[in-house]
C-alpha positions in Angstrom: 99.9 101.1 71.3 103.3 99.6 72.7 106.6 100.5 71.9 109.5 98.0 71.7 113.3 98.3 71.6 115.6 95.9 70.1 117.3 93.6 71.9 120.6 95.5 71.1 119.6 98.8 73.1 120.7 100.0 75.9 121.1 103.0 77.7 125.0 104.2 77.6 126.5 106.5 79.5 130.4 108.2 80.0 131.1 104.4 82.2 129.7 102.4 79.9 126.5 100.4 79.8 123.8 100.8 82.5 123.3 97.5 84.2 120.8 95.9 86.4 123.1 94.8 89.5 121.0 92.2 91.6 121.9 90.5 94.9 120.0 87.7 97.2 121.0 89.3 100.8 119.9 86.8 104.5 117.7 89.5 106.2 119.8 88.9 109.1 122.8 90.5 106.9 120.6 93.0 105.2 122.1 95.6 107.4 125.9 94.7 107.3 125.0 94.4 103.2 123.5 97.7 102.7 126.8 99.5 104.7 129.0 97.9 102.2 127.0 99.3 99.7 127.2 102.5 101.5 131.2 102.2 100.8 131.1 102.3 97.2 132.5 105.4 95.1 128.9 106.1 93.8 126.0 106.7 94.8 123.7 103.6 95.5 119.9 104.0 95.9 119.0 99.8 96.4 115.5 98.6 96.3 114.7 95.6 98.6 112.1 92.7 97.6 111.5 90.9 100.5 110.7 86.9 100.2 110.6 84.4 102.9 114.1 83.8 104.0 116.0 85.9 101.9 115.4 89.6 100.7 116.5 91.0 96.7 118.8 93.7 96.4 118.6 95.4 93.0 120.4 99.1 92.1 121.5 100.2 88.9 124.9 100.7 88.1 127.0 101.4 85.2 129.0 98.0 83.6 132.6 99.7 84.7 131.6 99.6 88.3 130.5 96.1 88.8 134.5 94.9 89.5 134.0 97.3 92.1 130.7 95.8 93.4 132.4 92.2 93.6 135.5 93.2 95.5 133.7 95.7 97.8 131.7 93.1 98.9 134.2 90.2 99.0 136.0 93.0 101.6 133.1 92.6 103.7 132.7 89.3 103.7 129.8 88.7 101.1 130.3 85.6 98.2 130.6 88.0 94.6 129.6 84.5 93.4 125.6 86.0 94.1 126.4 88.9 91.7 124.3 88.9 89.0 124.1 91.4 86.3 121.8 92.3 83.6 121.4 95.0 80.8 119.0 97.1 82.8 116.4 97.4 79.2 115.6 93.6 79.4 115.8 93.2 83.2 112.9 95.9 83.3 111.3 94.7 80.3 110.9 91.1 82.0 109.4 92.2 85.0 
């Protein structure tokens, strides 16, 4: 038996929407990354998928917080560009 949710559901919270917050990270700035991270007003608790050349950074976050993300990492010198963001349901549901 599976059990399905429609595509409108999410999981909501006092901030808003929980998100899927994902980032491709140079392992040679995986370090310099995970400090900005560190800097951020909430907790953070990343995982890291290592590929060849580049590693994925993905961490939950709620949908009011992702300005924050961008411009704490545009402080430290990071592109926001490589920001992306998905309702955290259907990024866990397409894995």
């Amino acid at each position: 038996m599976s059990a399905s949710c429609p595509d409108s559901a999410a999981i909501h919270g006092s901030e808003g929407d929980l998100v899927l917050i994902s980032v491709s990270v140079d392992p040679k700035l995986l370090e310099d990354f995970l400090d900005a991270l560190a800097g951020l007003d909430f907790p953070v608790n990343p995982q890291l998928y290592h590929h060849p050349g580049s590693v994925a950074v993905e961490f939950p976050a709620y949908k009011s917080r992702v300005d924050e993300v961008r411009e704490t990492l545009v402080r430290r010198g990071f592109d926001a560009a490589g920001v992306r963001v998905a309702a955290i349901l259907e990024a866990i549901a397409g894995r």
